[in-house]
C-alpha positions in Angstrom: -5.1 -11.6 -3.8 -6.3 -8.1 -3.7 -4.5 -4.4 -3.2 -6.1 -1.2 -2.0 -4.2 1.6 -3.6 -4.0 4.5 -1.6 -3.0 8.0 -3.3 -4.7 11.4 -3.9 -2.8 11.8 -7.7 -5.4 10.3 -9.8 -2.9 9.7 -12.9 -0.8 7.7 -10.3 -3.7 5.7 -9.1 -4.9 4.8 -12.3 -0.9 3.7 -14.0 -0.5 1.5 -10.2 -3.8 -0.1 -10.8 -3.2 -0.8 -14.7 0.4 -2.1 -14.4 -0.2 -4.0 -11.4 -3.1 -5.8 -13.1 -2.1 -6.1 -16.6 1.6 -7.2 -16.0 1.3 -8.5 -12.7 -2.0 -10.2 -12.9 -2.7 -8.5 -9.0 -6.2 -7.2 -8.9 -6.7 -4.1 -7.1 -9.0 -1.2 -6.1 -8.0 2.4 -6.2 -9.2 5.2 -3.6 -8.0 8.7 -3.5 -8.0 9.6 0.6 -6.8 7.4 3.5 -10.7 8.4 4.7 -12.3 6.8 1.6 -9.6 3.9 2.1 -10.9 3.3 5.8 -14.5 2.9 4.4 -13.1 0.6 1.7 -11.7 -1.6 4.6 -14.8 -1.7 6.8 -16.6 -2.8 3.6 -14.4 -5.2 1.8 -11.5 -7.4 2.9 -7.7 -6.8 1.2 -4.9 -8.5 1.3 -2.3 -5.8 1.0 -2.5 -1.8 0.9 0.1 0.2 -1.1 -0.3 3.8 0.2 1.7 7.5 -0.6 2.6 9.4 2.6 2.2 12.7 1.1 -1.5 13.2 0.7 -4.0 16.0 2.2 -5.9 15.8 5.4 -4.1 12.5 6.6 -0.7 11.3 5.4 0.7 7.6 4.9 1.8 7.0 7.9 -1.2 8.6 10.2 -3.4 6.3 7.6 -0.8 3.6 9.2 -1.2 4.3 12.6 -4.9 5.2 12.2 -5.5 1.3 11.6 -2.7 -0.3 13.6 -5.1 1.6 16.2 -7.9 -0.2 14.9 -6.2 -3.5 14.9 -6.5 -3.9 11.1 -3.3 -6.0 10.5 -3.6 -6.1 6.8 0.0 -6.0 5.3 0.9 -2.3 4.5 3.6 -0.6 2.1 4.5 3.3 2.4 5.2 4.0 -1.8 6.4 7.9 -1.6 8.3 10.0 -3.2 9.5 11.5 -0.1 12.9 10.4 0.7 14.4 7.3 2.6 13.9 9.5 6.0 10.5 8.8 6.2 11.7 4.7 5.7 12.4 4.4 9.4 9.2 6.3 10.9 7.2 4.1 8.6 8.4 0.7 9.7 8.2 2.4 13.8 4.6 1.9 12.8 4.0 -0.8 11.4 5.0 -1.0 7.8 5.9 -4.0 6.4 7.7 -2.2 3.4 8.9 1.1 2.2 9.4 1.5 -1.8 10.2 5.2 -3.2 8.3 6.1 -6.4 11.9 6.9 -8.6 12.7 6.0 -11.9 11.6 3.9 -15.0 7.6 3.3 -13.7 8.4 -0.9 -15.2 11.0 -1.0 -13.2 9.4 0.3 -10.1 5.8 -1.6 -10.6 8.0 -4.8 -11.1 9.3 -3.7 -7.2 6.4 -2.9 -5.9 4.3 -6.6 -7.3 7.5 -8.3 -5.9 6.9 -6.6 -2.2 3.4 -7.0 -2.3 3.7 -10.5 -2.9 6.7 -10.7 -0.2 4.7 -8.6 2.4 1.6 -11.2 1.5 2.9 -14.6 1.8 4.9 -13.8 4.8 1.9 -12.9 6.8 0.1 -15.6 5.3 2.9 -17.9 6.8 2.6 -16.2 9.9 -1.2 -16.8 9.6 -1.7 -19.9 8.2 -5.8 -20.2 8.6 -5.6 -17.2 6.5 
């Protein structure tokens, strides 16, 4: 299994990438720009991306829309700090999950490796050749 981590904090990019990884054992790759992440996607194959909504240039969910457009089907989880309102615009567009970035960061990495492996092995049961 392997995440793309979308987010233009760098400090956040590199705490996802090490707790996923180190207490989660889920490799990942880190980009800093839903542009750099739609390079990433024509050049290497994911099986989840965990993206922020507030970014510049293009936000989470016109990353999300940008490759529901391009039929990339990869699973795909809107982690924000921006409140639950944006919960229901994300899964309108094809979110599989919504997680807010609050509290204790174990606690919310232990979440987010729990969604990503829900979010993963229910598309892989909808897809079993993949």
């Amino acid at each position: 299994m392997k995440v793309l981590i979308v987010d233009d904090n760098p400090l956040f990019l590199e705490l996802s990438k090490t707790f996923l990884e180190v207490f989660h054992d889920i490799p990942s790759d880190t980009v800093d720009s839903a542009r750099e992440a739609l390079s990433m996607l024509e050049k290497d194959s994911y099986d989840v991306i965990v993206s922020d909504y507030d970014m510049p240039v293009m936000n989470g969910i016109t990353f999300l829309r940008t490759i529901r457009d391009k039929r990339i089907n990869i699973p795909f989880i809107l982690f924000t700090g921006v409140g639950e309102e944006l919960m229901h615009q994300a899964i309108e567009n094809g979110a599989n999950s919504f997680l807010q970035k609050t509290g204790d960061p174990k606690t919310q990495y232990s979440e987010l490796s729990k969604r990503i492996l829900q979010v993963v092995n229910s598309s892989t049961d909808l897809n079993p050749g993949s």
